[in-house]
PQR file of N, CA, C, O and H, with PARSE charges and radii, in Angstrom:
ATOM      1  N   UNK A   1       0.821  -1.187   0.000 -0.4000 1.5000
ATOM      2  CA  UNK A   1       0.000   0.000   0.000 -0.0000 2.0000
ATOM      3  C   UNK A   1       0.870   1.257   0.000  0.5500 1.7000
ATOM      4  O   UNK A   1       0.525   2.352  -0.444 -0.5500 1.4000
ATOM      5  N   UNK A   2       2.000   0.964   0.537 -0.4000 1.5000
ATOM      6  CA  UNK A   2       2.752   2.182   1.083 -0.0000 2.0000
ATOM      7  C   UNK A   2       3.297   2.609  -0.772  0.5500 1.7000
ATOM      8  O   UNK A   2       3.118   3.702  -1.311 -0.5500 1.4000
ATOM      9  H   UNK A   2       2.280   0.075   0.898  0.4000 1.0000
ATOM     10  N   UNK A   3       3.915   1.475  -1.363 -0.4000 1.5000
ATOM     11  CA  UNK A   3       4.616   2.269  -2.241 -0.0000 2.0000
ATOM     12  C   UNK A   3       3.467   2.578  -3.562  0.5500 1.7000
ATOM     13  O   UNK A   3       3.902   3.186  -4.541 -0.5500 1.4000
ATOM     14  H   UNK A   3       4.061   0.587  -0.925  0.4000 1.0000
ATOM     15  N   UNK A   4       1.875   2.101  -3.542 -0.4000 1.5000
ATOM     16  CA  UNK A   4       1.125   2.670  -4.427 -0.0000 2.0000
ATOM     17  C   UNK A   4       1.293   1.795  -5.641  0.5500 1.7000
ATOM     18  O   UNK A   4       0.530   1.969  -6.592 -0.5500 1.4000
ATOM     19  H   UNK A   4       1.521   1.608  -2.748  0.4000 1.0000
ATOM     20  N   UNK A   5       2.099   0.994  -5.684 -0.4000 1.5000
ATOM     21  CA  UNK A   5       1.932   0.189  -7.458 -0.0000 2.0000
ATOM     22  C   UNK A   5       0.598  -0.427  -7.751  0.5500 1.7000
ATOM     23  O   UNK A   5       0.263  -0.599  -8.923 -0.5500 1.4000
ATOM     24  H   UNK A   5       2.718   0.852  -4.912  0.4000 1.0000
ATOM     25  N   UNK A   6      -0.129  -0.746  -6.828 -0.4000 1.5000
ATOM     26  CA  UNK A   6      -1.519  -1.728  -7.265 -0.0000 2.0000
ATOM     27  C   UNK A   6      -2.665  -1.014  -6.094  0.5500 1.7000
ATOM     28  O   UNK A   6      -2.455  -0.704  -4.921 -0.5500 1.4000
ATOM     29  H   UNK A   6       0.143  -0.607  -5.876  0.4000 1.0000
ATOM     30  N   UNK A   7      -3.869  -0.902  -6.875 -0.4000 1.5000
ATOM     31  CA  UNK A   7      -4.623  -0.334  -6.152 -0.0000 2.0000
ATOM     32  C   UNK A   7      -5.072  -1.295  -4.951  0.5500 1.7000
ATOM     33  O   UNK A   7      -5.381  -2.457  -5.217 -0.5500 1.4000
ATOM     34  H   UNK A   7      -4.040  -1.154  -7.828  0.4000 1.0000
ATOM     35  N   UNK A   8      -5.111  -0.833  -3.651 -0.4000 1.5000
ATOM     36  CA  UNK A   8      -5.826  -1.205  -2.573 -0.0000 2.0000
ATOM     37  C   UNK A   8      -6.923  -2.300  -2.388  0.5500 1.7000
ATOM     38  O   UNK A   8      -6.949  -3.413  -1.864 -0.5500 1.4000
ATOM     39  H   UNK A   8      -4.860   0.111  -3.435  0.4000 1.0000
ATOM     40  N   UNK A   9      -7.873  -1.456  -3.085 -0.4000 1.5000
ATOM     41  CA  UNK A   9      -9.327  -1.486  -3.137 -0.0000 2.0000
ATOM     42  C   UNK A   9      -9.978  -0.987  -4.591  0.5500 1.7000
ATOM     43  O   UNK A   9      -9.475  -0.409  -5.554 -0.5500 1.4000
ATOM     44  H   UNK A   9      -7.852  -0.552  -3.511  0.4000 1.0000
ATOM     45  N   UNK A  10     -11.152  -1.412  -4.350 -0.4000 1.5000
ATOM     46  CA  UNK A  10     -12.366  -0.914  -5.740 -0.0000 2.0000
ATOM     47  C   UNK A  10     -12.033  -0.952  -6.626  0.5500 1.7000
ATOM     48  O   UNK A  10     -10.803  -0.942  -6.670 -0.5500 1.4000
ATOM     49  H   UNK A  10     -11.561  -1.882  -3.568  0.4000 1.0000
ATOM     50  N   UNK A  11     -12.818  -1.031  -8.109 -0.4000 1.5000
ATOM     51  CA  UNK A  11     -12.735  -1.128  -8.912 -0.0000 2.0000
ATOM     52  C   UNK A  11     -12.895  -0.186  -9.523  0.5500 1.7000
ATOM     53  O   UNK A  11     -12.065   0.682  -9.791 -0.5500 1.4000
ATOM     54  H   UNK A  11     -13.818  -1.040  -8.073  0.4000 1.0000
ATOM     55  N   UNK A  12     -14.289  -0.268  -9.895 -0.4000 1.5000
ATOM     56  CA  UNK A  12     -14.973   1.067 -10.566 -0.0000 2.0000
ATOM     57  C   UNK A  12     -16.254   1.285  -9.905  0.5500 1.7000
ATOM     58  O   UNK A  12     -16.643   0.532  -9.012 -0.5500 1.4000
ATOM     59  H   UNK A  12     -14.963  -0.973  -9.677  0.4000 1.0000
ATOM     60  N   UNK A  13     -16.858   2.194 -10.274 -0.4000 1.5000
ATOM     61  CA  UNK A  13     -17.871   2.700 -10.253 -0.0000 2.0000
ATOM     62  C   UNK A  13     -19.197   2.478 -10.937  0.5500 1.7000
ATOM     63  O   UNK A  13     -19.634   3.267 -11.775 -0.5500 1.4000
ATOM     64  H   UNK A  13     -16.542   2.806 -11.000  0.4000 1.0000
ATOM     65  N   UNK A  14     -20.001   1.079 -10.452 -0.4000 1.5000
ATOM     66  CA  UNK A  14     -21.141   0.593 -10.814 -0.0000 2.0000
ATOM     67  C   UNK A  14     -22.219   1.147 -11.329  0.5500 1.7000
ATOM     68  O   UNK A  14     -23.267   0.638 -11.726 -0.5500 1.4000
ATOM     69  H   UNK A  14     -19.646   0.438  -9.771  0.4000 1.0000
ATOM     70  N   UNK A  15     -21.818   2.367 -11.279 -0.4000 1.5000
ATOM     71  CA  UNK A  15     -23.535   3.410 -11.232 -0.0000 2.0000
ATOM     72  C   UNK A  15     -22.563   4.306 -12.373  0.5500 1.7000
ATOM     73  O   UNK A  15     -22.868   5.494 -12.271 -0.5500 1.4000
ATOM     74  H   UNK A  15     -20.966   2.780 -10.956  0.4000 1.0000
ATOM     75  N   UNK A  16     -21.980   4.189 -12.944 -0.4000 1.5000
ATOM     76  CA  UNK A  16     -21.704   5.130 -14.031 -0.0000 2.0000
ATOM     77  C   UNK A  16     -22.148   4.813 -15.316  0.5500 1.7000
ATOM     78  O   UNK A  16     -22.870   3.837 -15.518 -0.5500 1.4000
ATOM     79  H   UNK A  16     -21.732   3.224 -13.027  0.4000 1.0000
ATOM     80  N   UNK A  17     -21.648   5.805 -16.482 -0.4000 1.5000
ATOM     81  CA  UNK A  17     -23.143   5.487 -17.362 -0.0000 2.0000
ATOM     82  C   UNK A  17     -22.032   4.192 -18.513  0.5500 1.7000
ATOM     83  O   UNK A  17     -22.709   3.680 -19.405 -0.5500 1.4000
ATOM     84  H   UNK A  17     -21.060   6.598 -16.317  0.4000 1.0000
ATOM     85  N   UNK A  18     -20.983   3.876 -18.487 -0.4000 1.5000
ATOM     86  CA  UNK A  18     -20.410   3.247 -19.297 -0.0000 2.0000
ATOM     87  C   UNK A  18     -20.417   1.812 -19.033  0.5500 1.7000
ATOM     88  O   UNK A  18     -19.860   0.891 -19.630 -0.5500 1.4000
ATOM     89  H   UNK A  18     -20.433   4.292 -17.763  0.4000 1.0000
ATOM     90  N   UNK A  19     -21.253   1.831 -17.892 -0.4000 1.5000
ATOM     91  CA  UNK A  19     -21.092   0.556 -17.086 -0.0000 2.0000
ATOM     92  C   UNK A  19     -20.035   0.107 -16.643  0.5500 1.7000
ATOM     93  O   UNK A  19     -19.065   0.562 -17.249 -0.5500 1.4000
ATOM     94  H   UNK A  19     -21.705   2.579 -17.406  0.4000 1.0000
ATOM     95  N   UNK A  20     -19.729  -0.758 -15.657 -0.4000 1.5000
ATOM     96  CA  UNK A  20     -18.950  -1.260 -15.229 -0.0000 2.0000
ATOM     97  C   UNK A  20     -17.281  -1.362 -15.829  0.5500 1.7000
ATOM     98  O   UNK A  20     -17.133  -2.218 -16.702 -0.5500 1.4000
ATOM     99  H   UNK A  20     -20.517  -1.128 -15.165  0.4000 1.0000
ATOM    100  N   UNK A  21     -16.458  -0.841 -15.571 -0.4000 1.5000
ATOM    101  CA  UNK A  21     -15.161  -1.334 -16.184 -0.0000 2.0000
ATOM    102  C   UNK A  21     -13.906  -1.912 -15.168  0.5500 1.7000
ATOM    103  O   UNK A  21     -13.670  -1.408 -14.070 -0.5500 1.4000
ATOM    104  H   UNK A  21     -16.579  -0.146 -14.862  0.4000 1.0000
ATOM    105  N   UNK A  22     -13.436  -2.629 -15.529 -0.4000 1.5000
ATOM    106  CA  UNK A  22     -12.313  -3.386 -14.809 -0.0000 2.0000
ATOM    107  C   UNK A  22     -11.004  -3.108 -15.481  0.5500 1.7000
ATOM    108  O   UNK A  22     -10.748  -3.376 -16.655 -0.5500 1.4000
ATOM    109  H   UNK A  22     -13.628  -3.038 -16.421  0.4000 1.0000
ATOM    110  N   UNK A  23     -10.071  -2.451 -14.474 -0.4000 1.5000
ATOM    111  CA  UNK A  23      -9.055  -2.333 -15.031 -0.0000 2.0000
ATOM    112  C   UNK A  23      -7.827  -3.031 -14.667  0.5500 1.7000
ATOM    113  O   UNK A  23      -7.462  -2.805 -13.513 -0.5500 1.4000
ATOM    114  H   UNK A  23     -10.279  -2.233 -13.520  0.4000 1.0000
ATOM    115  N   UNK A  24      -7.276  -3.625 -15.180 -0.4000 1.5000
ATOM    116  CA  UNK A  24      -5.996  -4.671 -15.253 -0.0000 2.0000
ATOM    117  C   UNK A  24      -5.422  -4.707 -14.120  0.5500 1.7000
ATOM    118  O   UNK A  24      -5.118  -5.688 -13.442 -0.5500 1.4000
ATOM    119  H   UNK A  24      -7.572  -3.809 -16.117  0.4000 1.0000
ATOM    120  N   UNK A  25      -5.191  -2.977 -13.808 -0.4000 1.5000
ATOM    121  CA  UNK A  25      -4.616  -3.183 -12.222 -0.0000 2.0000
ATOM    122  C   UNK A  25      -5.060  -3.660 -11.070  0.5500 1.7000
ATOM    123  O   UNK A  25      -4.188  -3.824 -10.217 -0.5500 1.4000
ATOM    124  H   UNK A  25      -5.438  -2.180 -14.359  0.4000 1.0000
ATOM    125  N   UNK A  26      -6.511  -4.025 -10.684 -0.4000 1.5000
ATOM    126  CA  UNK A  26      -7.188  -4.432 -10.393 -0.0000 2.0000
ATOM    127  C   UNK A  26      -7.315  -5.713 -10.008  0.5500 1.7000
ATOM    128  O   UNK A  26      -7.740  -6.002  -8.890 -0.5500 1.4000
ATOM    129  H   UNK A  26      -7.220  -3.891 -11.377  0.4000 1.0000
ATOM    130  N   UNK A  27      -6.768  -7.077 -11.368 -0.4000 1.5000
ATOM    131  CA  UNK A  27      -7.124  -7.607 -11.418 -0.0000 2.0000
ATOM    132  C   UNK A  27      -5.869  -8.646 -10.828  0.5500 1.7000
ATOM    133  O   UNK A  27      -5.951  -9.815 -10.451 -0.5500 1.4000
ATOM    134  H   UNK A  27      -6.422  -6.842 -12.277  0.4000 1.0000
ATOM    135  N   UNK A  28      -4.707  -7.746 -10.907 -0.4000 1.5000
ATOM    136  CA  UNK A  28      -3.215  -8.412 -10.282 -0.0000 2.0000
ATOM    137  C   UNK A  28      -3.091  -9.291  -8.813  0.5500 1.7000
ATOM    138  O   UNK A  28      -2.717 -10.459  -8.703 -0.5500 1.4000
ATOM    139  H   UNK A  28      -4.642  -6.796 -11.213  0.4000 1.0000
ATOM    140  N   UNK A  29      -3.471  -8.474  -7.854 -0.4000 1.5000
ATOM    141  CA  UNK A  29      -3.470  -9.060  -6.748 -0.0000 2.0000
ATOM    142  C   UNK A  29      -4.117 -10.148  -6.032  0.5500 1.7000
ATOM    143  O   UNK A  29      -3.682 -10.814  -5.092 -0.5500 1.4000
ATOM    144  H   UNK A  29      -3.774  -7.526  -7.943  0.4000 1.0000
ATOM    145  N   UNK A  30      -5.904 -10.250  -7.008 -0.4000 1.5000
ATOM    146  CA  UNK A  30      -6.265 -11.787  -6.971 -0.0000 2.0000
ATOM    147  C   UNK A  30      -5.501 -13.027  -8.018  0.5500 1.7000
ATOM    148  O   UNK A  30      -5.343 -14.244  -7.916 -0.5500 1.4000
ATOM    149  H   UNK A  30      -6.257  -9.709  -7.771  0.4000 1.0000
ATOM    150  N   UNK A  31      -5.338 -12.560  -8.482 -0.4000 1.5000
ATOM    151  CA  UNK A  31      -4.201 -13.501  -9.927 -0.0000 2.0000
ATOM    152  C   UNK A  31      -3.098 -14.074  -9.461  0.5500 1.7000
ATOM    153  O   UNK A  31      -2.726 -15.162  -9.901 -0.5500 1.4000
ATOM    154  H   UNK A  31      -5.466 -11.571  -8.565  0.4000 1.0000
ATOM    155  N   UNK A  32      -2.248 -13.230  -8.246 -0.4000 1.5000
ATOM    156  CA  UNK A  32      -1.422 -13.657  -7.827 -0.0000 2.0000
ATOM    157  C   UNK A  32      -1.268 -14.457  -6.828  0.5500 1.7000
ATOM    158  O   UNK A  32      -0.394 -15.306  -6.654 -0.5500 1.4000
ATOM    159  H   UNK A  32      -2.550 -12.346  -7.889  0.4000 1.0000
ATOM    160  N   UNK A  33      -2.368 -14.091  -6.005 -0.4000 1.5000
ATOM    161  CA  UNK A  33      -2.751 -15.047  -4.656 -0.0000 2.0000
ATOM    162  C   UNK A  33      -3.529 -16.278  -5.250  0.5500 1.7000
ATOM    163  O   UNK A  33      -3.700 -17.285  -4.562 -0.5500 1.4000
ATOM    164  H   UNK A  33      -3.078 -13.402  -6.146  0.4000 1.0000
ATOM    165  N   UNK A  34      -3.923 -16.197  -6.333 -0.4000 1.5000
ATOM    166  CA  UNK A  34      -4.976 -17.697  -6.509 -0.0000 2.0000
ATOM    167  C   UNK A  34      -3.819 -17.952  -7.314  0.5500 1.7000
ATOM    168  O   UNK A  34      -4.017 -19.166  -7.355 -0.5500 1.4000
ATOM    169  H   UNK A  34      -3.784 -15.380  -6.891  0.4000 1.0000
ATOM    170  N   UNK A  35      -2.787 -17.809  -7.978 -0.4000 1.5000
ATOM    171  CA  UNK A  35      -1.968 -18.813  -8.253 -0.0000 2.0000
ATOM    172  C   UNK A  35      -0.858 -19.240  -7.697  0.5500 1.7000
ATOM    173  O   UNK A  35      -0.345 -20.309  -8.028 -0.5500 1.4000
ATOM    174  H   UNK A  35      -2.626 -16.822  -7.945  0.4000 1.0000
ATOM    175  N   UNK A  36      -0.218 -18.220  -6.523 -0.4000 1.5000
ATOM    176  CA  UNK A  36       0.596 -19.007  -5.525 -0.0000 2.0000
ATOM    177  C   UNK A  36      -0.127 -20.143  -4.947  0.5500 1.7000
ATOM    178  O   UNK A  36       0.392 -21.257  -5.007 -0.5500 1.4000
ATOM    179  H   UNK A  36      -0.636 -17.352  -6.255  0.4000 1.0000
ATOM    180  N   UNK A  37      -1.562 -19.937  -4.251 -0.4000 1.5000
ATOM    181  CA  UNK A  37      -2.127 -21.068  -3.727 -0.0000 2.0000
ATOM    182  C   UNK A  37      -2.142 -22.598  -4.518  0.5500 1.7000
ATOM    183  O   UNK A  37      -2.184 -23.735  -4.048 -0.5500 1.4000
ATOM    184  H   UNK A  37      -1.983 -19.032  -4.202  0.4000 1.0000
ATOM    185  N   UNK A  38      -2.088 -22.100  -5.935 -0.4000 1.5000
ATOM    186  CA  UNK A  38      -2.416 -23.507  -6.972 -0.0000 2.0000
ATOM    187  C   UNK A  38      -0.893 -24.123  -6.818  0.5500 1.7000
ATOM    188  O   UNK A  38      -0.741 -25.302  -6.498 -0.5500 1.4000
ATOM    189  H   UNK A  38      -2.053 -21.176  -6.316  0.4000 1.0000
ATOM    190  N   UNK A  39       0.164 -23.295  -7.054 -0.4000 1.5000
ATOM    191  CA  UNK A  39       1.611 -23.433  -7.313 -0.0000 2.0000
ATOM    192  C   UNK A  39       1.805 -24.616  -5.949  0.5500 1.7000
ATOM    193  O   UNK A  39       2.306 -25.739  -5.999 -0.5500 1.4000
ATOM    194  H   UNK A  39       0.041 -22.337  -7.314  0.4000 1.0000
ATOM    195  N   UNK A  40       1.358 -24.070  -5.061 -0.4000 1.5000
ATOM    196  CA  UNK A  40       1.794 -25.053  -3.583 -0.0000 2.0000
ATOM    197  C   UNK A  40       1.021 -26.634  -3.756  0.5500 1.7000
ATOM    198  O   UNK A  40       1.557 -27.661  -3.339 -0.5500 1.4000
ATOM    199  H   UNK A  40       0.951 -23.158  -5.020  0.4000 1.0000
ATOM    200  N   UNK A  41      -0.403 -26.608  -4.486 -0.4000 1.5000
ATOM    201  CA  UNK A  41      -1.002 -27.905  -4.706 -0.0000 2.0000
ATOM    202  C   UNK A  41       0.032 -28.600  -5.588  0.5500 1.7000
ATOM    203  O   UNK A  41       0.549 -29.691  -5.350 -0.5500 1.4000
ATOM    204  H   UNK A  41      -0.838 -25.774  -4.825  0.4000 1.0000
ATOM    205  N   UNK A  42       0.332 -27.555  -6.984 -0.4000 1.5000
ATOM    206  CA  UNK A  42       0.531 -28.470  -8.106 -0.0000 2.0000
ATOM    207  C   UNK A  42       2.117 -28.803  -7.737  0.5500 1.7000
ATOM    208  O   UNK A  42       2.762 -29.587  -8.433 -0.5500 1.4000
ATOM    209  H   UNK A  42      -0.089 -26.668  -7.177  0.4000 1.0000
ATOM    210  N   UNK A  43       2.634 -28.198  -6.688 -0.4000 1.5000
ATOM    211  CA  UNK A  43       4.383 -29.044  -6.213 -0.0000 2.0000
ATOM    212  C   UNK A  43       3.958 -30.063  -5.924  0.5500 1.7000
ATOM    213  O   UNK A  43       4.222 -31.096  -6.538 -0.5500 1.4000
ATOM    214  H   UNK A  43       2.111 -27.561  -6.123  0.4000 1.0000
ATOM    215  N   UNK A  44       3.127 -29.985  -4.820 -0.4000 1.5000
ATOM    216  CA  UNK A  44       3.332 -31.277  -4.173 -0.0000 2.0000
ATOM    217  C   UNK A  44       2.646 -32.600  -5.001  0.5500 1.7000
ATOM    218  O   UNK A  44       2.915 -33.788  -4.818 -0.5500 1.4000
ATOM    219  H   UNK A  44       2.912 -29.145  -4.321  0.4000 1.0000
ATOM    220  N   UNK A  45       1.769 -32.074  -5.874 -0.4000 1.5000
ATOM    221  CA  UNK A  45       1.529 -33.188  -6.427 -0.0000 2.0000
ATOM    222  C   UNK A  45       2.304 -33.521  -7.796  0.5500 1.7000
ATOM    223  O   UNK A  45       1.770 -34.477  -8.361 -0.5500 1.4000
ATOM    224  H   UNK A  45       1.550 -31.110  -6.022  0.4000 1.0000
ATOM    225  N   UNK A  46       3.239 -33.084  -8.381 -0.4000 1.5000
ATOM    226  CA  UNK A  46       4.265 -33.212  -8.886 -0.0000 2.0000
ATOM    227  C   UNK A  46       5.611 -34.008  -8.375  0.5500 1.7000
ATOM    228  O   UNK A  46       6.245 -34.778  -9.096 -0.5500 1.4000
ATOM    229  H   UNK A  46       3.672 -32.308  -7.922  0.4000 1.0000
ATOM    230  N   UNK A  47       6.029 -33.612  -6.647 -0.4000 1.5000
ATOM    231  CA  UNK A  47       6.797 -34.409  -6.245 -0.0000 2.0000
ATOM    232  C   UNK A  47       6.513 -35.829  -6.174  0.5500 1.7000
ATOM    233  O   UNK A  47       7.279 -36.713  -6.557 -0.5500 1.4000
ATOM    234  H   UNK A  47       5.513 -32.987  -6.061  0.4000 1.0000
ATOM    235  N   UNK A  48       4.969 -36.054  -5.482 -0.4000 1.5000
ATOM    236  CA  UNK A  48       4.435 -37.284  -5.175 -0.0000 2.0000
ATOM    237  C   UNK A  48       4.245 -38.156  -6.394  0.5500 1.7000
ATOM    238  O   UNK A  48       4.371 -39.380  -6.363 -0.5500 1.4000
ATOM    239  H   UNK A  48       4.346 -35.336  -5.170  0.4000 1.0000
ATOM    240  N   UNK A  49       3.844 -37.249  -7.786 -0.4000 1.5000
ATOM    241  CA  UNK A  49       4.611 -38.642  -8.829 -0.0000 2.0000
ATOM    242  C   UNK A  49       5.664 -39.004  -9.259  0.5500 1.7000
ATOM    243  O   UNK A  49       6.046 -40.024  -9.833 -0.5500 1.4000
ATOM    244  H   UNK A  49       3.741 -36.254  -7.812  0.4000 1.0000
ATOM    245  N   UNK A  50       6.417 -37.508  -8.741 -0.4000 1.5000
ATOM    246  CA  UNK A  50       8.261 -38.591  -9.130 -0.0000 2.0000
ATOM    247  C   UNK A  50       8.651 -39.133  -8.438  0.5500 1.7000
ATOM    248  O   UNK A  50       9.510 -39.893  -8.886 -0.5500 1.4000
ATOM    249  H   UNK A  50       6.107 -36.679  -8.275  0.4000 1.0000
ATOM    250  N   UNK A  51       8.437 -39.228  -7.039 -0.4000 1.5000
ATOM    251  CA  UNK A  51       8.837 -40.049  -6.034 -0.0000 2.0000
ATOM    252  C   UNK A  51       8.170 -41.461  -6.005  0.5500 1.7000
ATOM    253  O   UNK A  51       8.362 -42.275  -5.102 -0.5500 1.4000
ATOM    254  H   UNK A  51       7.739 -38.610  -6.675  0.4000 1.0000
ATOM    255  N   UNK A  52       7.343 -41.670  -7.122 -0.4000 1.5000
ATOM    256  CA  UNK A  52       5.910 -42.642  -7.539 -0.0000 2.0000
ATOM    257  C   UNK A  52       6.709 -43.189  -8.331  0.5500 1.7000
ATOM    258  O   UNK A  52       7.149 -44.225  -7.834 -0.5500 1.4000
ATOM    259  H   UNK A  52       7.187 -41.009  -7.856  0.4000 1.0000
ATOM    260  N   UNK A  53       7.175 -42.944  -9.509 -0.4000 1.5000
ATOM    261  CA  UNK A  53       7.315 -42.958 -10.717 -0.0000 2.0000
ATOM    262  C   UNK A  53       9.321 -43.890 -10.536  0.5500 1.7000
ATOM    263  O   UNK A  53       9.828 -44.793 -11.201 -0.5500 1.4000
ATOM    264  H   UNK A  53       6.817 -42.103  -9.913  0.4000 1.0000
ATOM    265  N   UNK A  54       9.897 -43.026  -9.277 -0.4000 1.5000
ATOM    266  CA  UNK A  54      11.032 -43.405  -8.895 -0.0000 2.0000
ATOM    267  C   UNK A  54      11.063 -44.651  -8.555  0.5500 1.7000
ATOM    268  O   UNK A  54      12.139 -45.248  -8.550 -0.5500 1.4000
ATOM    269  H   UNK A  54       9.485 -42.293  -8.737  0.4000 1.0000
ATOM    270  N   UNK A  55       9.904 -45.267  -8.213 -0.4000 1.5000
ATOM    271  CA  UNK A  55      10.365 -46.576  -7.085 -0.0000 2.0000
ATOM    272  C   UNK A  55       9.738 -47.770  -8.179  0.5500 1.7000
ATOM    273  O   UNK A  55       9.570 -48.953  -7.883 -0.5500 1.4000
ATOM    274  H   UNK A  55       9.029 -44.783  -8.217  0.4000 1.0000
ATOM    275  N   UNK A  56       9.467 -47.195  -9.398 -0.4000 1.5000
ATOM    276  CA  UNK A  56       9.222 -48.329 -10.011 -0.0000 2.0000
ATOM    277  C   UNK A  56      10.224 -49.541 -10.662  0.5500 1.7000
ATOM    278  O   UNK A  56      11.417 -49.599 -10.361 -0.5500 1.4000
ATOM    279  H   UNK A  56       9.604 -46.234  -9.639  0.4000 1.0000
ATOM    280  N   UNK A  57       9.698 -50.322 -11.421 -0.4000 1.5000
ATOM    281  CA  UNK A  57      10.816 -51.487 -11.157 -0.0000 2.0000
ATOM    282  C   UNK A  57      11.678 -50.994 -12.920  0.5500 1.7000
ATOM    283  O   UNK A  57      12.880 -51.256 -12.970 -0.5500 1.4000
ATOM    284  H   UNK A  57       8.730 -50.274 -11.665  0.4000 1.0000
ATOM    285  N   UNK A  58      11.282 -50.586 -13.720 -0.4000 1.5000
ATOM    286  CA  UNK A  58      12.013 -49.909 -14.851 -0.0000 2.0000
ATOM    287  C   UNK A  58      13.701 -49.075 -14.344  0.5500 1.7000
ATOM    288  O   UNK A  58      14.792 -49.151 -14.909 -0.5500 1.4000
ATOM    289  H   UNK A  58      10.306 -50.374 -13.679  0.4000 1.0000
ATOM    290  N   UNK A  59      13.315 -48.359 -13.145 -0.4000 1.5000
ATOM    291  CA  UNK A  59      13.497 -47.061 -12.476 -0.0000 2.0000
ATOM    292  C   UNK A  59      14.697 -48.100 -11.878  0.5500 1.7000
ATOM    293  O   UNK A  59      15.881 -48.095 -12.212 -0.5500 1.4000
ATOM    294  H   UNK A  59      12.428 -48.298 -12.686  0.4000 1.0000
ATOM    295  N   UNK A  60      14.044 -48.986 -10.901 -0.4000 1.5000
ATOM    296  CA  UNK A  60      15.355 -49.596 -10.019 -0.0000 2.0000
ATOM    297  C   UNK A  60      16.160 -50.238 -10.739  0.5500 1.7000
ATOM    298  O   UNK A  60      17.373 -50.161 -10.546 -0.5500 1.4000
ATOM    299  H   UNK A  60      13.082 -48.991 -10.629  0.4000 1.0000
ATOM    300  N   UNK A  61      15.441 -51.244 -12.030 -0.4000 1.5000
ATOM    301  CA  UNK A  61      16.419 -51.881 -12.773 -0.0000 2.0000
ATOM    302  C   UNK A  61      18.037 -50.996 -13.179  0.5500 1.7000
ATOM    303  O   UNK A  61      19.223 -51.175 -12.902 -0.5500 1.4000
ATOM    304  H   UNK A  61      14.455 -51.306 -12.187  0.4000 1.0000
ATOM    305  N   UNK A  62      17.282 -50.051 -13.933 -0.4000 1.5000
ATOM    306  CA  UNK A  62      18.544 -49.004 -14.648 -0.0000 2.0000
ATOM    307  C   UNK A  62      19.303 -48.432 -13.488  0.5500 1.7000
ATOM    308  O   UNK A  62      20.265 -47.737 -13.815 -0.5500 1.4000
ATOM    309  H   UNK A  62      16.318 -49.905 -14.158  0.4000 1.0000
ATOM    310  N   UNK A  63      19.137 -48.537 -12.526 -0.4000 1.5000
ATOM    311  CA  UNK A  63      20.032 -48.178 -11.239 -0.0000 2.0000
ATOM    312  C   UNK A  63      20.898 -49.081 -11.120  0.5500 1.7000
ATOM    313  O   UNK A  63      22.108 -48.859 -11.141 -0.5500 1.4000
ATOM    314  H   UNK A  63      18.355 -49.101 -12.260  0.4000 1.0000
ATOM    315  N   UNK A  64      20.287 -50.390 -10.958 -0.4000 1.5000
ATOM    316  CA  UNK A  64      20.931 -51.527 -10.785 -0.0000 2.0000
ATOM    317  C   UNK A  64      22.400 -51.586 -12.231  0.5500 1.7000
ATOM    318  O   UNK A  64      23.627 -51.646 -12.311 -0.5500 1.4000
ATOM    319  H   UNK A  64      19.304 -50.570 -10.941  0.4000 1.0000
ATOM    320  N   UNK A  65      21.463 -51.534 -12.908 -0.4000 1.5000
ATOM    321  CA  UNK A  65      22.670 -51.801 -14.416 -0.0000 2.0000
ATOM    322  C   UNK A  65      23.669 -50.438 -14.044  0.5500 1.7000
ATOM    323  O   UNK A  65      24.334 -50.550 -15.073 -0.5500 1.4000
ATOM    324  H   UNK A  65      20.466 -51.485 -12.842  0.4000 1.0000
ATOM    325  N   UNK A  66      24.193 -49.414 -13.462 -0.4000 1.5000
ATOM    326  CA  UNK A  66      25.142 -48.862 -13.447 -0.0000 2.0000
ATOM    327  C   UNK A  66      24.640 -47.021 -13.944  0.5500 1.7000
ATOM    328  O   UNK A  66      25.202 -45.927 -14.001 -0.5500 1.4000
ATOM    329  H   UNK A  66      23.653 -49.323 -12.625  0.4000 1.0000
ATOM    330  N   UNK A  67      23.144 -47.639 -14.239 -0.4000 1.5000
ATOM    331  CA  UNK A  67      22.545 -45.584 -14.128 -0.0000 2.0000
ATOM    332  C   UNK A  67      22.582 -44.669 -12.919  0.5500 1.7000
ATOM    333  O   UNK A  67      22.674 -44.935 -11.721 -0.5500 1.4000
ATOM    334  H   UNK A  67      22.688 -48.528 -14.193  0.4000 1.0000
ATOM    335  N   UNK A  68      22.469 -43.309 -13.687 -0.4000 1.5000
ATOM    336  CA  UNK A  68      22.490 -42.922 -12.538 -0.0000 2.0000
ATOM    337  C   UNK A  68      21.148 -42.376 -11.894  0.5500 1.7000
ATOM    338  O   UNK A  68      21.139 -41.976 -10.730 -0.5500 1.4000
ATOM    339  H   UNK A  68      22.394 -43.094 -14.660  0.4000 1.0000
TER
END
């Protein structure tokens, strides 16, 4: 708030005659919070299939033969 780059609050002004407008700046600060929140689902469910995907027997074989 302090340094002013993204508005606070409100949008526009509902009762004006152009109707409703949304402006971009506006629209940043929910965009960013609903996709950090997704970012934290879609890790962890990203780790949980390579750590899935790791223990299979393809996976251990080629370990075994000298992969890395």
């Amino acid at each position: 708030m302090w340094l002013g780059w993204l508005p606070a609050t409100g949008t526009a002004d509902l009762r004006s005659a152009g109707g409703p407008a949304v402006d971009l700046a506006h629209l940043v600060l929910p965009a960013v919070t609903l996709a950090l929140t997704q970012h934290g689902v879609f890790t962890l469910y990203v780790r949980s299939t390579v750590l899935e995907s790791m223990r299979e027997d393809h996976v251990r074989f080629a370990r075994a033969q000298g992969g890395q």
